[in-house]
C-alpha positions as CSV (number, residue, x, y, z in Angstrom):
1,X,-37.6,182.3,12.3
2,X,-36.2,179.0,13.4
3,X,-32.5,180.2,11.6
4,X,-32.6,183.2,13.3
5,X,-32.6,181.8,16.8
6,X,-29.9,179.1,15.2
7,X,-27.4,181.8,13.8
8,X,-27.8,183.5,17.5
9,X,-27.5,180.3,19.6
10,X,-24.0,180.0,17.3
11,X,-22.9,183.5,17.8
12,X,-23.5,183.0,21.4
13,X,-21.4,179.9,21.5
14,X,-18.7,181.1,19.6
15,X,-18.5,184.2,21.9
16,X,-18.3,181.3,25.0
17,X,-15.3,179.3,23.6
18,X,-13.7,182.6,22.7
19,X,-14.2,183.9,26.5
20,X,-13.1,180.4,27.7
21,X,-9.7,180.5,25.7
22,X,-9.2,183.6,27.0
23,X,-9.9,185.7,24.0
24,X,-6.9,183.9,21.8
25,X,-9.3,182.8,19.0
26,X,-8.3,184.1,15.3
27,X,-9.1,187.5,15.3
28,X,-11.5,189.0,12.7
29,X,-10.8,191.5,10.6
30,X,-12.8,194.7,11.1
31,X,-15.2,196.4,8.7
32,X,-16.7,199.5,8.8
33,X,-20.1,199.8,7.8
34,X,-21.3,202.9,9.9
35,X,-22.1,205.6,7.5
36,X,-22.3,203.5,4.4
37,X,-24.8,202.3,2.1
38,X,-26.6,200.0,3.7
39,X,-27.8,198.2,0.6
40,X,-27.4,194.4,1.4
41,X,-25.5,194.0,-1.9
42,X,-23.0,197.0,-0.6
43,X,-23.0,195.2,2.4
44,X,-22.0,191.9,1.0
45,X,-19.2,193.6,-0.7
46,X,-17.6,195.9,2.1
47,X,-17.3,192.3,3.9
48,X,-15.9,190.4,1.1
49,X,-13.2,193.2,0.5
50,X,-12.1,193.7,4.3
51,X,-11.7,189.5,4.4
52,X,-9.7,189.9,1.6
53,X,-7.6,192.5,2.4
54,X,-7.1,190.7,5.2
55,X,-5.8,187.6,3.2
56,X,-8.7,185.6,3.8
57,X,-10.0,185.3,0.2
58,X,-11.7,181.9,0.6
59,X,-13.8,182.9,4.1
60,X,-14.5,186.2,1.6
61,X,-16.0,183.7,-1.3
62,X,-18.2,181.6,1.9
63,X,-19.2,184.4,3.2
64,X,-20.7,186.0,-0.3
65,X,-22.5,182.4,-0.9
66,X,-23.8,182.4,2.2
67,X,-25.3,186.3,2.7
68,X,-26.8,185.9,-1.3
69,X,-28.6,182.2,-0.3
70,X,-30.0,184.0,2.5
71,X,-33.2,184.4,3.1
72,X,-33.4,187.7,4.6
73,X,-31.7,191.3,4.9
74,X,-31.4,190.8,8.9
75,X,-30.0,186.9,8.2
76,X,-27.4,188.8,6.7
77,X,-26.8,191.2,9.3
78,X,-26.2,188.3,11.9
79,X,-23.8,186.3,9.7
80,X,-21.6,189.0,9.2
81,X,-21.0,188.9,12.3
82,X,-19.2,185.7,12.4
83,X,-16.5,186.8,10.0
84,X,-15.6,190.7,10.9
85,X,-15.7,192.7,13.5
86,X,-18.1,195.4,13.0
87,X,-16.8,198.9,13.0
């Protein structure tokens, strides 16, 4: 429970230094996830390709380590946030 409310506090601080610089932080690519599978392994792959599509193979590869060490379906859910936008 205690990583839940850690992956949140990030999310919310990222969101504060992107509102602070005026919304000029690297944008994310985005990935659309509304009518798919939602599988967590479908998941993990519909990220991993729209990163690298986007030309970010290596935040693709940390992402996929990171979602399949974690410890739950909605742990998942939050990280993926950090790395696309959600479509």
């Amino acid at each position: 429970m205690q990583k839940i409310y850690k992956v949140r506090r990030e999310y919310r601080c990222l969101k504060a230094i992107e509102n602070l610089k005026g919304g000029k932080m690297n944008k994310k690519p985005v990935c659309k996830l509304v009518g798919e599978n939602g599988n967590v392994f479908n998941i993990i792959g519909l990220v991993s390709r729209a990163l690298k599509r986007a030309g970010q193979p290596e935040k693709a590869k940390e992402f996929a380590e990171k979602a399949m060490s974690s410890k739950s379906y909605d742990d998942v859910l939050m990280l993926l946030h950090f790395y696309v936008e959600v479509e």
